[in-house]
Structure formats: C-alpha cells, structure tokens
C-alpha positions in Angstrom: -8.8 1.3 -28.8 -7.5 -1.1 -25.7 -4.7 1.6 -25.5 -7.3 4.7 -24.5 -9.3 2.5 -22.4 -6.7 1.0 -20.3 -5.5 4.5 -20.2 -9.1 6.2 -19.0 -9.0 2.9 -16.8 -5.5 4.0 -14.9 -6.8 7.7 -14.9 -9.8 6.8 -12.8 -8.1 4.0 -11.5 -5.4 6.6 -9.8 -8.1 8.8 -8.8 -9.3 6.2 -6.8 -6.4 5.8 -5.1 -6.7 9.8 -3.6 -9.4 7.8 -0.7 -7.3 5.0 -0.3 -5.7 4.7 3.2 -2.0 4.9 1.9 -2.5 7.8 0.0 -5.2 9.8 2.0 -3.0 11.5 4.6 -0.6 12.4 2.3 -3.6 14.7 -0.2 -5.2 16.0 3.0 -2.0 17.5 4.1 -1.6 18.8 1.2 -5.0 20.6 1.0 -4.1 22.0 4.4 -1.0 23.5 3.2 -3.2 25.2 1.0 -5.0 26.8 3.4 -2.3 27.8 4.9 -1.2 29.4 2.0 -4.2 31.1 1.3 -3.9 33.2 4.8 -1.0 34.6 3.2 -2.9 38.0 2.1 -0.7 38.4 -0.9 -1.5 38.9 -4.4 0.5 36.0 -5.6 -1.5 34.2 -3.5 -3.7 32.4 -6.3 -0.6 32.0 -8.4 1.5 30.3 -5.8 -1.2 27.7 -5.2 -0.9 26.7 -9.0 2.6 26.7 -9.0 2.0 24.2 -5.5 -0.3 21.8 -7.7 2.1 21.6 -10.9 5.1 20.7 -8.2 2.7 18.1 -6.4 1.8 16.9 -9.8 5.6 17.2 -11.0 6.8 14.7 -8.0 4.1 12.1 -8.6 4.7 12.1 -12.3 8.8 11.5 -11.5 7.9 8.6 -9.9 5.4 7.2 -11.7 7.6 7.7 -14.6 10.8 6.3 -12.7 8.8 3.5 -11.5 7.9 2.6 -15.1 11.5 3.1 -16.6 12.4 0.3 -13.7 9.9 -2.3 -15.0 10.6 -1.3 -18.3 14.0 -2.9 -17.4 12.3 -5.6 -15.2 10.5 -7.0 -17.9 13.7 -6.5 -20.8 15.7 -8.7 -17.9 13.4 -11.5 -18.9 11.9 -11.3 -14.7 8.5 -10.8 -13.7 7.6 -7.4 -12.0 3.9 -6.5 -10.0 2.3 -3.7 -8.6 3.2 -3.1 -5.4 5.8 -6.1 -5.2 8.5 -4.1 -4.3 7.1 -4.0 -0.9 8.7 -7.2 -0.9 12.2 -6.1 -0.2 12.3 -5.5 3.7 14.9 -3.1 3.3 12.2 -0.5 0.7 10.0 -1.8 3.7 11.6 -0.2 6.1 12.8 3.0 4.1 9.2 4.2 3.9 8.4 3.2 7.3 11.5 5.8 8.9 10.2 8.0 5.7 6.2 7.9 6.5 7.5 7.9 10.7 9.6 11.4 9.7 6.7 12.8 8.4 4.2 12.1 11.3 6.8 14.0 13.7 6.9 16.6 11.8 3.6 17.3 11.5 2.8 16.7 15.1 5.6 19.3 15.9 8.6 16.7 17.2 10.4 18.9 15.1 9.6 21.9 12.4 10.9 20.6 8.8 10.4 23.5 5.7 11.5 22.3 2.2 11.3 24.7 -0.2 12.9 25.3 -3.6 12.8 29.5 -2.8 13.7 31.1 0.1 11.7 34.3 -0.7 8.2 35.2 0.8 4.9 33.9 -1.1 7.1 31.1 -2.7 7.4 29.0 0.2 7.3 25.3 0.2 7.5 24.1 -3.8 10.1 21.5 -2.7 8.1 19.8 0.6 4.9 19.6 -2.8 7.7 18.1 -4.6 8.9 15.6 -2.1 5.4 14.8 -1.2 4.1 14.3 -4.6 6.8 11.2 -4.5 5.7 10.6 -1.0 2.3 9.8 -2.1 2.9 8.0 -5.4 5.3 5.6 -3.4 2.9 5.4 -1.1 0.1 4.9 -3.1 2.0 1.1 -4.6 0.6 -0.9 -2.1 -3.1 -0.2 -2.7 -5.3 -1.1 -5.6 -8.7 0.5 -6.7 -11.4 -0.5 -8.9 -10.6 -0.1 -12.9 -6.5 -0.4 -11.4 -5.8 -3.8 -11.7 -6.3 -4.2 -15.2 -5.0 -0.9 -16.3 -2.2 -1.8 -14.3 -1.9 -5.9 -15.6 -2.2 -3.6 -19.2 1.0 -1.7 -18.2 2.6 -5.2 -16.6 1.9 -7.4 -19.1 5.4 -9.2 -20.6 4.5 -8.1 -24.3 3.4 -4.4 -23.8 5.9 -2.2 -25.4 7.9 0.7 -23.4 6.2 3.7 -25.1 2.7 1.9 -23.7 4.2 1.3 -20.3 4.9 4.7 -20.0 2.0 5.9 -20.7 0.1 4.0 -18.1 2.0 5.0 -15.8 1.6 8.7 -16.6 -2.3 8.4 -16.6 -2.0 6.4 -13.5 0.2 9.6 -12.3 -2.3 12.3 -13.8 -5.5 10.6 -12.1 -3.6 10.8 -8.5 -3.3 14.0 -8.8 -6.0 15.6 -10.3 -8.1 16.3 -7.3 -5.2 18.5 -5.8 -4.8 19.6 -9.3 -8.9 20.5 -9.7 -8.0 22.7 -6.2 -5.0 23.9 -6.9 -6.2 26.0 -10.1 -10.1 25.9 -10.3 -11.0 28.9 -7.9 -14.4 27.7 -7.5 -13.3 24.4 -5.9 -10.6 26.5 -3.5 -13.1 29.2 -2.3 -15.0 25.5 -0.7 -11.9 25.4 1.5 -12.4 26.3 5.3 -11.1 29.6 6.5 -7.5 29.5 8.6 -8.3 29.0 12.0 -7.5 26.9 15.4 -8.7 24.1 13.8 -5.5 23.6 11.9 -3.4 23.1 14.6 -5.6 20.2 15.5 -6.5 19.1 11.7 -2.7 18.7 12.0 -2.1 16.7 14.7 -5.2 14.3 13.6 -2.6 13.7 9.8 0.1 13.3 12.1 -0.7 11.0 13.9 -2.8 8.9 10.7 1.2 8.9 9.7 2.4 7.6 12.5 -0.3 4.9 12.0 0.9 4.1 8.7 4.2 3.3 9.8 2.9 0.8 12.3 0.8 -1.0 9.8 4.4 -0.8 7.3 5.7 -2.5 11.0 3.6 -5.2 10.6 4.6 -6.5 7.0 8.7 -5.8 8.2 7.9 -8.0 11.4 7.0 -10.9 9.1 9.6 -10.6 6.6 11.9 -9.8 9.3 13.6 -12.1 12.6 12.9 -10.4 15.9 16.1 -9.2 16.6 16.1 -7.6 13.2 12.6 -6.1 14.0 13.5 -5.3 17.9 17.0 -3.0 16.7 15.2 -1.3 13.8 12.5 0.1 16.5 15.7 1.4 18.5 17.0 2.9 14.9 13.6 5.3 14.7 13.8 6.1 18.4 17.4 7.3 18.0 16.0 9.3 14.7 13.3 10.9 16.2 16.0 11.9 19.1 18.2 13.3 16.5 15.6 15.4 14.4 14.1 16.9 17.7 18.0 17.4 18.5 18.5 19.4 15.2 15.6 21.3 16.4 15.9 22.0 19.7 19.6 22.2 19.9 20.0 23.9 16.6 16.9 25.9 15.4 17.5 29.3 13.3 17.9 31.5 16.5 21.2 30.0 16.9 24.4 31.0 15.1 25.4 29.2 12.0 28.3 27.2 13.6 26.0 25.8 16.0 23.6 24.8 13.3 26.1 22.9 11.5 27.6 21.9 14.4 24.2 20.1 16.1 23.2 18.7 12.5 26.5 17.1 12.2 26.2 15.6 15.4 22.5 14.2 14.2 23.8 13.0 11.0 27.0 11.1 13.3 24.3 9.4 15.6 21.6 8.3 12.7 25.2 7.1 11.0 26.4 5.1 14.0 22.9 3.8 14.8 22.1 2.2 11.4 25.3 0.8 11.3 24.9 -1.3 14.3 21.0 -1.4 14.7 20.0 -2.2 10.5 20.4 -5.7 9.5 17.7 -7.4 7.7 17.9 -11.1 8.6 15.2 -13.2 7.1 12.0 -14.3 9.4 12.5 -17.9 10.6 10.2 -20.1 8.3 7.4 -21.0 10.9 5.1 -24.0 10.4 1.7 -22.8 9.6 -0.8 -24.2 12.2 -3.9 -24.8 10.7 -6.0 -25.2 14.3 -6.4 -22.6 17.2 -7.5 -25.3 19.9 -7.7 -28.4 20.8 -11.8 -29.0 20.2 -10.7 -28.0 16.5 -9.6 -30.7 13.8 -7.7 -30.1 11.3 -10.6 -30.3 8.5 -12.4 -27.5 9.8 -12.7 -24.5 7.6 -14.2 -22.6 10.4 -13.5 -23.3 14.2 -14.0 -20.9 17.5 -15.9 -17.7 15.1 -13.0 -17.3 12.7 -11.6 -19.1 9.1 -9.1 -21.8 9.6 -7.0 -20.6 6.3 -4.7 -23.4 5.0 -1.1 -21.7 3.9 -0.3 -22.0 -0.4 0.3 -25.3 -1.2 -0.3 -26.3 -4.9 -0.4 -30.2 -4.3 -3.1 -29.4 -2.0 -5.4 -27.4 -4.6 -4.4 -30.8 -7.0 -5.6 -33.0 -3.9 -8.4 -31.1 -3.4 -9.3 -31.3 -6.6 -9.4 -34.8 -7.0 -11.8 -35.1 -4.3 -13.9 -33.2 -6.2 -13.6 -29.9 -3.7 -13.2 -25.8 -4.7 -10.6 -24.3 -3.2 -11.0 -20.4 -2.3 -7.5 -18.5 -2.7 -6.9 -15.1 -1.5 -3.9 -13.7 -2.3 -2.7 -11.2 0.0 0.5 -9.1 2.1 0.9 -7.7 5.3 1.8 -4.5 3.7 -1.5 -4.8 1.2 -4.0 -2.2 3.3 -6.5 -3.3 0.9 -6.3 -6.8 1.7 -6.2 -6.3 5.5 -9.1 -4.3 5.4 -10.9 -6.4 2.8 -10.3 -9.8 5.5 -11.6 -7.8 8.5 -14.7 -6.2 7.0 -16.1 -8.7 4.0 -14.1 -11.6 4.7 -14.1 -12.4 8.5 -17.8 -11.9 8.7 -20.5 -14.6 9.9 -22.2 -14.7 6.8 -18.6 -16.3 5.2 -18.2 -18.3 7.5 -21.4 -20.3 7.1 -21.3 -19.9 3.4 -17.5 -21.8 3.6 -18.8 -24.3 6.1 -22.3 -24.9 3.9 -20.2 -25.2 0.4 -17.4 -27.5 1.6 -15.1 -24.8 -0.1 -11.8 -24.9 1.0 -10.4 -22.1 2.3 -6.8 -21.0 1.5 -4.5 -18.3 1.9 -1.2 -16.8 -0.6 0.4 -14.9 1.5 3.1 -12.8 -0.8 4.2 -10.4 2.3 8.0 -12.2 1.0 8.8 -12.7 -2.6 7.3 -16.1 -3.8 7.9 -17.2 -7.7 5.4 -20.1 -7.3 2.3 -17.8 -5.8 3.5 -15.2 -8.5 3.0 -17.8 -11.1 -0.5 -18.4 -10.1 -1.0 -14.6 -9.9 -0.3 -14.1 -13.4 -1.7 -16.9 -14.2 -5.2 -15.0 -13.7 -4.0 -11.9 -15.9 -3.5 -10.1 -12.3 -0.7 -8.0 -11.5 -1.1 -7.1 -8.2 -3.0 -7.9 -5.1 -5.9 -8.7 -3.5 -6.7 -11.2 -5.9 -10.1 -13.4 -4.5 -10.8 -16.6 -7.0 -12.5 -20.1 -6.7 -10.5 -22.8 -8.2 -12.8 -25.2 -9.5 -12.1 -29.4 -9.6 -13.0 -29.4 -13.4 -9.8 -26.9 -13.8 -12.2 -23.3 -14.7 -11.9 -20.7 -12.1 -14.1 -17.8 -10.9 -12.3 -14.8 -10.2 -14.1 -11.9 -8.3 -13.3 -8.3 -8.7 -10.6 -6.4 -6.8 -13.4 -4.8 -4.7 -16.1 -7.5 -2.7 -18.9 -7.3 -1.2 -19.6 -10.1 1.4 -23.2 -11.0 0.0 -20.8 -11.1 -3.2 -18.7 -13.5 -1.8 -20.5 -16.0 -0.2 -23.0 -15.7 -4.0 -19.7 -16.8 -5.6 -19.2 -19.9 -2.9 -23.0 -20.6 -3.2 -22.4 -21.1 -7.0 -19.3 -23.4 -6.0 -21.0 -25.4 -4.1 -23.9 -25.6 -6.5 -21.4 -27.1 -9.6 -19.6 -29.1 -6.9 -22.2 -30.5 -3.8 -19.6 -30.8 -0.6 -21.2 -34.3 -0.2 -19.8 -35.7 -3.2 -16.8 -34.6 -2.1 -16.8 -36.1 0.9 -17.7 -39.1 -0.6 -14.7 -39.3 -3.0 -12.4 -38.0 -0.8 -13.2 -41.5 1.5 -12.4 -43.1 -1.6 -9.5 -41.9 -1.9 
C-alpha cells in the first residue's frame, strides 16, 4: 500500500514540477513546437504530434531511469545520495549552464539548431523532443513540489529495494510528462492551442530569453562553489561558444558546399577545444568568514537588523548552545542552485511579518547552506526523513522538532515561530543564557 501511494505521490509530485521555474521553459517550448507542427497542413500531421509526445516522454523517462540506476549504485556503495545534490559538483554545474545558455541562443535565433531522428518531411524534429525530454528532467532536479519530497525520500531511503527505486523514478518521469503527453494525443486539448501566427516569433524570443535567465541563476550557485578566476574564464568559455555556434551558422549554413560545412564546424569544434582547455578549471571558492552583521549600529545578537534577517551560518555547537539557553533555533536548509528556496526566502521568508515574528519569539535564525557538498548538514537532512531541499524546521531546546511542509506560507511560518515561542518564552531564555 505505501508502494502505490508514494508512487501516486511522485506522479503528482512530477506533475507539479511542469510550473516549476526549471522546468517551465523547457514544456512551453515544447508546446510551441507543436504549433508549429500543426501548420504543417499534412495528414500525418495528428500522428507526428503523438509520435513528438512518446519521444518527449521517451527522453524524460532515460533519465529518470538513468538517474535512478546511479543511486541505485550510490546507495549499494554504502554513500548517501539526495535529490538534486548533484548540483553540487560545480563541473554538472556548469555543464547545464553552457547546455541551458545553448538553448537560449538558439531559440532567440544566434544560431538555427534542427535535431531530428528523420530527415524526411512531416517527421521533423523527434530527436530535438528527445534531447529536450532529458533537458527538462535534468533540469527539473533542482526543484521540489508538494507530494515530491516524500515520494522522493521513499525512492532515497537507504533500505528501499532497486525494483522500488525504479519505479519512483518512472512515476516521477510519467507525471512530468503527462501534460505534454495529455496535448500530444488528446485532440480536444490540442484544438485549445492558438493558431500559427506572428506571435511565435515573439512567444520565442520571450523562452529564449527565460533560458538565458536560467543560466544566470545556474551562474550564481557556480560563483559560490567556484574562485573568481574560475568564475571570470568560464564567462569567456560561453562567449567563445556562442562565437563559435553563430560561426557554424553564419560561416557554414546549408547554402554552402559541404567542404565548407565541415570545414567551418571543424574550426568551431578547434576553438570550443582550445578554449576549455585553457579557460575550464574548477578551483574551489575561498572559504569566507560568514559575517553575521551588515553595519555597525547592528550587534551580533540581532536576528533582524536594517529590514532584513541576520542568518547565522550551520554550526551544530551553536544549535547545542542555543539550546542550553533554552532558545529554538529556525534552520532553513537551502542552495544557490535550489530555485525553490531562492524564491521561497524572497517572497515568504524575507517579509516584515517574519521578521517581527523572529524578533517577538527570540527564535534563532539560522541558515544550511548545501550550495557545496556538506556531510554534516546532510546528516541533519536526513535526519528529518528529507531527501532534498528546502527543508524549513524549528529545533526545539527539549530535543522535538517542527518541521513545516516543503511549500510555506508566511502566516504559516511565523504560526510555527508563534508556537516556538509559546513552549519556549524568549525571556526565559534570556535569563538562562546570563546564567550561563
């Protein structure tokens, strides 16, 4: 019985994902190819926009299923594996930013890039569906959803077997791509679709350039994992890529002769070659002491100081100091590369109402940052049956803990530091931390 609800739970749970930011640009592309297609006049044009879904489906499916076969492994190696984590490794890090970068140009016309597993008319394109059904399951890692979390801990958890793994993954898979599924072979849903028009060249630009945005918000978890000079060359390794596709374009389109076509994409390939060799290097970020206070009218107790939270880094002899005094200690775990955690902090986190709800309660505010690989904030992850992040909970001094939901509210929130506060009045702690 767990097994077919944790499965139902990853169905709706990858469903969810569709209207996540990661994966949202990547479906609406898709649906525009799609209208594309269905300009085509032909009479395979119903079946080719099946045969488009099944290949969408196909490539989410191969890497759901590959991604499982790897923590299959993870977990036989006796390590610890999360969702998401691999977007730990600086160098993945900076493979889907060039990957997520490519696809921006191309769709704002840098260059004009047509995969396609036939090369006859009406079967256009089955490979780009492919390629982007692994697009958007890879991209889709970072993000969590409602119902995710625990289908995915289910799938995670050290004493699952393989056969259950797999499945989770596959339901995970299946509920990503249903809704390009639901359009790709209900006719119904397709005939909702807007007629070809100028619109599209626009509509296209818009997804290209949500792409490009990606890759800057994947910039911004690389710069932290990263050292500058690391993070400076890789920016002159996608400006010499974007140089060489609109090279291989420009220089070497199909009105040219074959020769010159090989001739100008072996030059591309010679530059992208000699460019990553000198400009890729992935030297760690320079550990940086965490400073706790924004200016000098702030002390170092403050939980809130000049309109914003004064987060103290992960430090586990804190929470046991804290703890002593009698104090809660509020951890968010969170990445630069988790766009549900960023946009959790900004919108229910960073808000006024918080911030006098941590200053009222005395809670402690603190902040697990697992942009890099930690084993000790991992421990504590797992340690609350979570296998990936956000993660929001209240550590209580009498050793329970609250953990809220994977989606919060701010009136949630500051309801869950009320309670805190309730158990644990800030002025007792006070008084037993001058005690101490």
């Amino acid at each position: 019985m767990d097994l077919v609800l944790n499965i139902l739970l990853g169905f709706v749970g990858g469903l969810i994902l569709n209207v996540m930011p990661c994966v949202l640009p990547v479906l609406t592309m898709k649906v525009f190819h799609l209208v594309e297609h269905s300009s085509a006049g032909d009479g395979s044009t119903d079946r080719t926009r099946r045969l488009h879904g099944l290949a969408y489906t196909g490539g989410i499916l191969i890497a759901f299923l590959a991604l499982a076969v790897a923590v299959i492994a993870i977990k036989a190696s006796g390590d610890r594996v999360g969702w998401g984590m691999q977007f730990q490794n600086p160098r993945f890090v900076a493979g889907m930013i060039a990957l997520v970068f490519v696809f921006g140009l191309n769709a704002l016309g840098v260059f004009e890039w047509t995969l396609s597993l036939s090369g006859r008319p009406g079967h256009q394109g089955y490979g780009a569906s492919l390629v982007n059904g692994l697009f958007a399951a890879i991209m889709s890692t970072p993000c969590s959803a409602p119902f995710l979390g625990t289908a995915a801990a289910f799938a995670l958890g050290t004493g699952t077997p393989a056969y259950v793994t797999l499945a989770m993954f596959t339901s995970i898979g299946i509920g990503l791509a249903s809704p390009f599924l639901l359009v790709s072979f209900v006719p119904a849903v397709g005939r909702m679709l807007p007629r070809p028009g100028p619109w599209m060249d626009t509509f296209k630009s818009l997804m290209g350039f949500s792409l490009v945005g990606a890759a800057v918000w994947l910039m911004r978890a690389f710069f932290a994992q990263v050292s500058r000079e690391a993070a400076a060359d890789f920016l002159i390794f996608l400006l010499v890529l974007t140089i060489a596709l609109w090279g291989v374009h420009h220089f070497g389109g199909i009105l040219y002769s074959t020769a010159r076509r090989y001739a100008v994409r072996a030059v591309a390939l010679g530059l992208m070659l000699v460019s990553g060799h000198y400009f890729l290097h992935f030297d760690a970020a320079q550990a940086e002491a965490a400073v706790a206070v924004a200016s000098g009218d702030c002390k170092p107790s403050d939980t809130v100081c000049r309109d914003h939270i004064v987060w103290s880094p992960f430090d586990s002899a804190r929470v046991s100091r804290e703890h002593q005094a009698g104090r809660p200690v509020f951890m968010d775990f969170t990445a630069e590369w988790c766009a549900n955690c960023k946009t959790n902090e900004k919108v229910f986190i960073e808000t006024a109402a918080v911030r006098t709800a941590l200053s009222a309660s005395g809670v402690l505010p603190m902040k697990a940052d697992m942009t890099n690989e930690n084993d000790e904030m991992q421990s504590w992850l797992d340690k609350l049956g979570r296998s990936g992040i956000p993660a929001y909970v209240i550590y209580m001094p009498d050793g329970s803990r609250d953990l809220l939901p994977e989606a919060i509210t701010t009136e949630m929130l500051v309801q869950h530091l009320s309670d805190a506060a309730k158990k644990f009045p800030p002025k007792a702690a006070a008084t037993q931390t001058a005690k101490n």
